[in-house]
N, C-alpha and C positions, 0 to 999 in steps of 0.2 A: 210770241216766240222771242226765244232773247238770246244771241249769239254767245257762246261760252268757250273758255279756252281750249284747248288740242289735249291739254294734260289735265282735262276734267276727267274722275276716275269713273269709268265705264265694264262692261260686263264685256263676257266673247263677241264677236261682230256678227252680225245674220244681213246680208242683203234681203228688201223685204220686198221692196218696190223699185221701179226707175218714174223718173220725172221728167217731162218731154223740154224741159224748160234746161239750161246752159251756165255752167259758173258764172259770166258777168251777169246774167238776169238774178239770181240769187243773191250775186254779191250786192250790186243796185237796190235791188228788193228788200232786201232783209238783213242786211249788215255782215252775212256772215264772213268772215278771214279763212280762206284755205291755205291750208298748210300740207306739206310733204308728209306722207305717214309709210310705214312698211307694209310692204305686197310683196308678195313673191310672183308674182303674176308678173306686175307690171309699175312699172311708177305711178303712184297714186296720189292725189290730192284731197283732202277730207275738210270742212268743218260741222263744228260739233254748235248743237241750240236745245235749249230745255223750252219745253213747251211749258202750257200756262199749267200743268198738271203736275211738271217737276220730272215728266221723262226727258232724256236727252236722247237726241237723233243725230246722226249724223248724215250729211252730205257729200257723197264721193264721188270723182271723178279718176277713173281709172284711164288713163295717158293712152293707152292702145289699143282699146275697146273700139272697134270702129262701128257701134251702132251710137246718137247722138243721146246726150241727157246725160241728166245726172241721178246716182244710185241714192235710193235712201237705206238705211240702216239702222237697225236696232242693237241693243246690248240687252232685253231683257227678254226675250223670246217669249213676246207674247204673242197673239193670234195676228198675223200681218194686216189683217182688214179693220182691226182697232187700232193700232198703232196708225196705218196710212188715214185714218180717221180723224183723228186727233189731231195728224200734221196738216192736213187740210182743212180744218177749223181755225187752228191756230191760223195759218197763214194766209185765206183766201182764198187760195187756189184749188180748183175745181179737178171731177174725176176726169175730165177731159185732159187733164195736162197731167195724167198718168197714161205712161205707157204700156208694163206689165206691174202685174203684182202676185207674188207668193200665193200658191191654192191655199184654203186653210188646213191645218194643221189636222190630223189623223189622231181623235179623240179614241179609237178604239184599241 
């Protein structure tokens, strides 16, 4: 996984999953840079990493969420349990250090 700019050109946002794990553990971990991005929720923090595959994921931490972790995100709505797949290959981290994740997706 390789951390990538904020203004990497990405698709609509889909929260897919949360990650039981905390901005400074990611930042230590894996290089990524969070940066200030628009919510209308709430002030948000994001960054973005392309995996070994060429998808890019994003990391987000929304400011007044009061359940702990961080969101994962997709831009290309694919099926959530391949995407969280993918980022869990890529980076080590186990299904343990997922919190929720997206049902699949209503093929019918």
């Amino acid at each position: 996984m390789e951390p990538v700019d904020i203004d990497t050109p990405r698709g609509a946002p889909e929260v897919f999953a949360k990650l039981t794990l905390e901005r400074p553990d990611l930042e230590h971990r894996f290089g990524l840079r969070f940066t200030p991005v628009l919510n209308d929720i709430s002030p948000t923090v994001m960054a973005l990493a392309r995996l070994s595959t060429g998808t890019v994921v994003g990391f987000a931490k929304v400011q007044l969420d009061p359940s702990p972790g961080i969101e994962l995100v997709q831009f290309d709505r694919r099926e959530p349990r391949d995407t969280l797949t993918e980022v869990l290959d890529d980076t080590g981290l186990t299904p343990a250090q997922v919190s929720w994740l997206l049902p699949p997706r209503d093929v019918s």
